[in-house]
C-alpha positions in Angstrom: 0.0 0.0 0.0 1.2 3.2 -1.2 1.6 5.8 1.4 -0.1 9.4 0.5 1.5 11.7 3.2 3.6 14.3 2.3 6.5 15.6 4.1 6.8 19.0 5.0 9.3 20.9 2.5 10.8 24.3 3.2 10.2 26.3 -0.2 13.0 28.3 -1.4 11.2 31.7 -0.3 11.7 30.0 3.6 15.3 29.2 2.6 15.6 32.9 1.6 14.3 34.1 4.5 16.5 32.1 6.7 19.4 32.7 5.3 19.0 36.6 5.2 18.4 36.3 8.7 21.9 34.6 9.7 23.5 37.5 7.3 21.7 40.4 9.0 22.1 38.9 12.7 25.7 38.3 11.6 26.4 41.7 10.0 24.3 43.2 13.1 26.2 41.7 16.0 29.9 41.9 13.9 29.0 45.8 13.7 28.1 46.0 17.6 31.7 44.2 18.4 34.3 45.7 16.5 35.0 49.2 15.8 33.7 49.9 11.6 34.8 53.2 11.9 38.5 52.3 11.9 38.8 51.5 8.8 37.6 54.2 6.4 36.0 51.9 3.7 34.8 49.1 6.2 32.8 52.3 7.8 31.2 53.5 4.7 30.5 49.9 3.9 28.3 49.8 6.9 26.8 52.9 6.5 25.4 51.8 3.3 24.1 48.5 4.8 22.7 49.9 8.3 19.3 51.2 7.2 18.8 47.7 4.9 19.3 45.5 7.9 17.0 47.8 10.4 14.7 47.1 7.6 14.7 43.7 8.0 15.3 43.1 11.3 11.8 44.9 11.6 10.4 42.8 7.9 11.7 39.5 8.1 9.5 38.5 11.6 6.4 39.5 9.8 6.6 37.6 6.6 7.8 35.0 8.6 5.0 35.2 10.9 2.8 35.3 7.4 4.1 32.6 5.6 4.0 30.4 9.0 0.3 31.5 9.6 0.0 29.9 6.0 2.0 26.9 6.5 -0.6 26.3 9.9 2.4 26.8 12.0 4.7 24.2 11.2 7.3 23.8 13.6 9.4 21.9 10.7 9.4 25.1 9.2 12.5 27.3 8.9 10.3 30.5 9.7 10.3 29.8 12.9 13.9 29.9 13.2 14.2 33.0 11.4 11.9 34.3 13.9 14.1 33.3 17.0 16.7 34.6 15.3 15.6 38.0 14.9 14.2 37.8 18.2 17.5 36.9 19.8 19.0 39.6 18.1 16.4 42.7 19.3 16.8 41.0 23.0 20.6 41.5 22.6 20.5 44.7 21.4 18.2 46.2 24.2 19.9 44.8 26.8 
């Protein structure tokens, strides 16, 4: 007997997601540890990127919240990783 369930597969837009939450939590905590402004070009390099990654950190949690609403919350899902990410990330920064 053949057996109709399907497993869960992450789409590529949940891969996306994911992984642009590891590069902004990355690039977010790197800039909060070293000094960017010592190096002239590293410091403009960051400038450029700040407001992009303040924009996600605040865009990412709510389409990952919408696509997991849409996947029936999941827990196989890789929102809700990106979602603990970002979380972890605004707890660290307020501290």
């Amino acid at each position: 007997m053949k057996d109709n369930s399907s497993a869960f597969k992450n789409t590529l837009l949940n891969k996306a997601i994911f992984a642009s939450s590891i590069l902004v939590g990355a690039f977010w905590i790197l800039g909060q540890m070293f000094n960017v402004y010592h190096y002239a070009l590293v410091g403009a390099i960051f400038e450029i990127l700040w407001l992009p990654c303040i924009i996600s950190i605040v865009g990412i949690p709510i389409i990952s919240l919408i696509l997991l609403i849409k996947e029936k919350f999941n827990l196989l899902s890789l929102n809700v990783y990106s979602i603990i990410i970002i979380g972890v990330l605004i707890l660290s920064t307020i501290k």
